[in-house]
C-alpha positions as CSV (number, residue, x, y, z in Angstrom):
1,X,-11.5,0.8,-12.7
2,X,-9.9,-1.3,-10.0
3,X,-11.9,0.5,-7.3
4,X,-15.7,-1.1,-9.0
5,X,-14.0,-4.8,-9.2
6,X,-14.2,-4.9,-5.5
7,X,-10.7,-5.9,-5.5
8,X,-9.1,-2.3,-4.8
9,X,-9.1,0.0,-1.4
10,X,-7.8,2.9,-0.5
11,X,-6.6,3.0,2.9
12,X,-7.2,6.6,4.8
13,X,-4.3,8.5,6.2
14,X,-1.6,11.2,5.4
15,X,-1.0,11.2,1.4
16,X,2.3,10.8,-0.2
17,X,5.3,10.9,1.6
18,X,4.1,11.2,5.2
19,X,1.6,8.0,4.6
20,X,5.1,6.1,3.4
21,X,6.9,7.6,6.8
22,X,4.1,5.9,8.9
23,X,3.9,2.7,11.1
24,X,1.3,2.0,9.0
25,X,2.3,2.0,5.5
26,X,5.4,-0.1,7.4
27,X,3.1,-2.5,8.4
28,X,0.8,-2.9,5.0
29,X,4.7,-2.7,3.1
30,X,5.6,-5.7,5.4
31,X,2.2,-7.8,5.4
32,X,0.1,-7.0,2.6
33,X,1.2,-10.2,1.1
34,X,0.8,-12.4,3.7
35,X,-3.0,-11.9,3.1
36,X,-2.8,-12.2,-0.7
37,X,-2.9,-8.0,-1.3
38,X,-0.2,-6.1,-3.1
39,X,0.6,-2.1,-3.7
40,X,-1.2,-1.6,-6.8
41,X,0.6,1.6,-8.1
42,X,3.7,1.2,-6.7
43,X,6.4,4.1,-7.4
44,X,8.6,3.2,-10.6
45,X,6.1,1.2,-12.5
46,X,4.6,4.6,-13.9
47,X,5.2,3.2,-17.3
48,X,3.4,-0.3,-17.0
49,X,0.6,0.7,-14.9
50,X,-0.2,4.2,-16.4
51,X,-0.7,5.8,-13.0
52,X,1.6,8.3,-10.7
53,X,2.8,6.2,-7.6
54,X,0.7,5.7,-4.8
55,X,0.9,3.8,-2.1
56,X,-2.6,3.8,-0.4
57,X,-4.1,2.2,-2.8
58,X,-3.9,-2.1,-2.2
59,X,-5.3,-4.8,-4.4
60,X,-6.1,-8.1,-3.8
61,X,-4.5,-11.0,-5.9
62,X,-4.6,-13.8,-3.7
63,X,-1.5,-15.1,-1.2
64,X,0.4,-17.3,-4.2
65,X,0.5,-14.7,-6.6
66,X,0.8,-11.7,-4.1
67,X,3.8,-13.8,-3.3
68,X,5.2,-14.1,-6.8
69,X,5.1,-10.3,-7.6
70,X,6.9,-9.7,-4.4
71,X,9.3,-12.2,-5.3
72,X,9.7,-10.5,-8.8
73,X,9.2,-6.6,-7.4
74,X,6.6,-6.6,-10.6
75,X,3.2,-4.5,-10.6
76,X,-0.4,-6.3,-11.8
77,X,0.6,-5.2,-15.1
78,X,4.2,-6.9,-15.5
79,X,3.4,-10.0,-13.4
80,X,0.3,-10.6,-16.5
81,X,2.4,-10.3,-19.0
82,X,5.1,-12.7,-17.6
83,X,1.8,-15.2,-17.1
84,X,0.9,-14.8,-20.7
85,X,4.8,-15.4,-21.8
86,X,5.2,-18.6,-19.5
């Protein structure tokens, strides 16, 4: 699990589509990479990451490749793959 590598949060507040309506989720949505963390189920990447959408759980990657998923709008899952293909 994500959550036991220490890597993985879940930040409290309203669930679903309420928590994605707050000043807060605009804020994480706007910064999280800036401090090296990404969405880690983001919605539409149900098939890659094997979990429903949810976007109050963050992971941390590191800036540079926070950066590089971003860039590519790729979950953990895609953005290893395209690191094993390069």
């Amino acid at each position: 699990s994500d959550f036991q590598s220490g890597l993985c949060l879940r930040v409290s507040g309203s669930a679903g589509e309420e928590f994605q309506r707050s000043k807060t989720y605009s804020w994480l949505r706007n910064n999280l990479g800036k401090y090296g963390f990404v969405f880690r189920y983001p919605e539409g990447k149900e098939d890659y990451t094997g979990c429903t959408g949810d976007p109050t759980v963050i992971r941390y990657v590191g800036s540079e490749n926070a950066s590089a998923m971003q860039q590519r709008s790729m979950c953990l899952e895609e953005y290893i793959s395209y690191l094993g293909n390069q």
